[in-house]
C-alpha positions in Angstrom: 84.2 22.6 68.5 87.5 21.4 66.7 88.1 18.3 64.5 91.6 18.4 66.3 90.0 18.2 69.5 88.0 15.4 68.5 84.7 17.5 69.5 83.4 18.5 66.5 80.2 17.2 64.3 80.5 17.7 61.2 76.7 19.0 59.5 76.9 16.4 56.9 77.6 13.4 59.0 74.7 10.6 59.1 72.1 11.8 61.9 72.6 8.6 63.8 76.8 9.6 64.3 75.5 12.8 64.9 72.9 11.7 67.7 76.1 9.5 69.1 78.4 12.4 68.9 76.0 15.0 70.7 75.4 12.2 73.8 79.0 12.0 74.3 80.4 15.6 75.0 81.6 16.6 78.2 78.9 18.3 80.5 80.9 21.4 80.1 80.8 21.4 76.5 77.6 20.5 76.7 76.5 24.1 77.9 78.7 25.8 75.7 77.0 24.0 72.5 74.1 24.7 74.0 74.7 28.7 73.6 76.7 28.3 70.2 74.1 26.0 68.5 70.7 26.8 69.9 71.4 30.1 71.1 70.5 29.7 74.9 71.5 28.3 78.3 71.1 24.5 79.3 68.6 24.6 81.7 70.0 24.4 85.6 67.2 22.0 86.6 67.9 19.8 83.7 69.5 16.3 84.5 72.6 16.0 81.8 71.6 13.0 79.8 68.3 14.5 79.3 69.9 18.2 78.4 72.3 16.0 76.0 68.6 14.1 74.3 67.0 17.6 73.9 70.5 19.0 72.4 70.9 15.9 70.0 67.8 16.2 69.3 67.1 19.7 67.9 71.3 19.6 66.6 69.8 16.3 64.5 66.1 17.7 63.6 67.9 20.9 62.2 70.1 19.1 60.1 68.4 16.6 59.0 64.7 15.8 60.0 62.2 15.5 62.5 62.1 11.9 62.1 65.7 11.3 61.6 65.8 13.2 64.9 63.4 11.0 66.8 65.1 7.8 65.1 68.2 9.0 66.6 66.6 9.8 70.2 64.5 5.9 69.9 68.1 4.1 69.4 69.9 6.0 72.0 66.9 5.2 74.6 67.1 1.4 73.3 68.9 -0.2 76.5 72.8 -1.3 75.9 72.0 -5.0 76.9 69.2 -5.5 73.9 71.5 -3.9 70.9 74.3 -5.7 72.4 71.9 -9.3 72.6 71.7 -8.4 68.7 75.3 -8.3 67.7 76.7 -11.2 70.2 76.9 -14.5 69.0 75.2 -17.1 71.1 76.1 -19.2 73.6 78.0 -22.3 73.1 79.5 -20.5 70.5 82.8 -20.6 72.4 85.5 -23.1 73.1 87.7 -23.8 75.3 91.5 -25.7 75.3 93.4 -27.6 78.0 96.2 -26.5 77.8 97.7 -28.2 80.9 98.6 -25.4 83.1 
Protein backbone atom coordinates (compact mmCIF):
# COMPACT_ATOMS: atom_id res chain seq x y z
CA UNK A 1 0.00 0.00 0.00
CA UNK A 2 1.72 3.32 -1.18
CA UNK A 3 0.16 6.81 -1.95
CA UNK A 4 2.94 6.78 -4.78
CA UNK A 5 1.56 3.71 -6.12
CA UNK A 6 -1.80 5.02 -6.16
CA UNK A 7 -2.94 1.87 -3.90
CA UNK A 8 -3.28 3.19 -0.70
CA UNK A 9 -6.57 4.30 1.50
CA UNK A 10 -5.97 6.52 3.64
CA UNK A 11 -8.00 5.67 7.35
CA UNK A 12 -9.58 9.03 7.37
CA UNK A 13 -10.92 9.19 3.92
CA UNK A 14 -14.95 9.26 3.62
CA UNK A 15 -16.23 5.46 3.92
CA UNK A 16 -17.85 5.71 0.59
CA UNK A 17 -14.07 6.61 -1.25
CA UNK A 18 -12.95 4.05 0.91
CA UNK A 19 -15.67 1.28 -0.17
CA UNK A 20 -14.66 2.56 -4.00
CA UNK A 21 -10.99 2.25 -3.33
CA UNK A 22 -11.23 -1.31 -1.69
CA UNK A 23 -13.44 -2.64 -5.02
CA UNK A 24 -10.88 -1.43 -7.32
CA UNK A 25 -7.47 -3.13 -6.34
CA UNK A 26 -5.93 -5.65 -8.30
CA UNK A 27 -6.94 -9.38 -7.45
CA UNK A 28 -3.37 -9.67 -6.38
CA UNK A 29 -3.44 -7.00 -4.10
CA UNK A 30 -6.42 -7.99 -3.05
CA UNK A 31 -4.96 -11.13 -1.22
CA UNK A 32 -2.19 -9.34 0.13
CA UNK A 33 -4.62 -6.63 1.92
CA UNK A 34 -6.36 -9.34 2.84
CA UNK A 35 -3.30 -10.77 5.16
CA UNK A 36 -2.01 -7.09 6.10
CA UNK A 37 -5.55 -5.75 7.10
CA UNK A 38 -7.56 -8.63 8.38
CA UNK A 39 -4.94 -10.82 9.28
CA UNK A 40 -5.94 -13.94 7.06
CA UNK A 41 -6.02 -15.55 3.56
CA UNK A 42 -8.86 -14.60 0.94
CA UNK A 43 -10.69 -17.57 0.72
CA UNK A 44 -9.80 -19.93 -2.59
CA UNK A 45 -13.44 -20.62 -3.18
CA UNK A 46 -14.34 -17.03 -2.99
CA UNK A 47 -15.35 -15.30 -6.42
CA UNK A 48 -13.20 -11.87 -6.43
CA UNK A 49 -15.91 -9.22 -6.47
CA UNK A 50 -17.45 -10.87 -3.52
CA UNK A 51 -13.83 -11.35 -1.61
CA UNK A 52 -13.38 -7.44 -2.62
CA UNK A 53 -17.41 -6.74 -0.79
CA UNK A 54 -16.37 -8.75 2.26
CA UNK A 55 -12.79 -6.80 2.35
CA UNK A 56 -14.46 -3.28 1.80
CA UNK A 57 -16.69 -4.12 4.01
CA UNK A 58 -14.94 -5.13 7.30
CA UNK A 59 -11.76 -2.33 5.96
CA UNK A 60 -15.09 0.28 6.08
CA UNK A 61 -16.94 -1.14 9.36
CA UNK A 62 -13.51 -0.92 11.16
CA UNK A 63 -12.97 2.49 10.31
CA UNK A 64 -15.95 3.87 10.45
CA UNK A 65 -19.24 1.99 11.20
CA UNK A 66 -21.40 -0.81 10.74
CA UNK A 67 -23.75 1.20 8.89
CA UNK A 68 -21.41 3.31 7.03
CA UNK A 69 -20.15 -0.09 6.03
CA UNK A 70 -23.42 -1.46 4.74
CA UNK A 71 -24.12 2.11 3.03
CA UNK A 72 -21.00 1.64 1.24
CA UNK A 73 -21.73 -2.22 0.28
CA UNK A 74 -25.86 -1.01 -0.73
CA UNK A 75 -24.29 1.71 -3.37
CA UNK A 76 -21.67 -0.44 -4.75
CA UNK A 77 -24.51 -3.32 -5.32
CA UNK A 78 -26.75 -0.42 -6.91
CA UNK A 79 -26.47 -1.33 -10.73
CA UNK A 80 -24.21 1.27 -13.00
CA UNK A 81 -27.24 1.91 -15.36
CA UNK A 82 -29.64 3.29 -12.39
CA UNK A 83 -26.88 5.83 -10.76
CA UNK A 84 -25.91 6.70 -14.14
CA UNK A 85 -30.10 7.30 -15.17
CA UNK A 86 -29.59 9.75 -12.07
CA UNK A 87 -26.79 12.01 -13.25
CA UNK A 88 -27.59 12.01 -17.16
CA UNK A 89 -29.57 14.66 -18.46
CA UNK A 90 -32.56 13.53 -20.50
CA UNK A 91 -33.22 13.04 -23.77
CA UNK A 92 -33.83 15.62 -26.21
CA UNK A 93 -31.51 17.40 -24.31
CA UNK A 94 -29.09 17.32 -27.24
CA UNK A 95 -28.61 19.08 -30.51
CA UNK A 96 -27.42 18.65 -33.40
CA UNK A 97 -25.76 21.11 -36.42
CA UNK A 98 -25.50 20.72 -40.20
CA UNK A 99 -22.69 21.43 -40.87
CA UNK A 100 -22.62 20.45 -44.54
CA UNK A 101 -20.09 17.75 -44.77
Amino acid sequence: MSKSLGNYVAVNEPASEMFGKLMSISIKLMARYYELLLGRMVSAEAHPVEAKRQLAFEIVRTYHSADAAKKGLEEWNTPVQQRDLKTRPSAGVFTSRTTGL
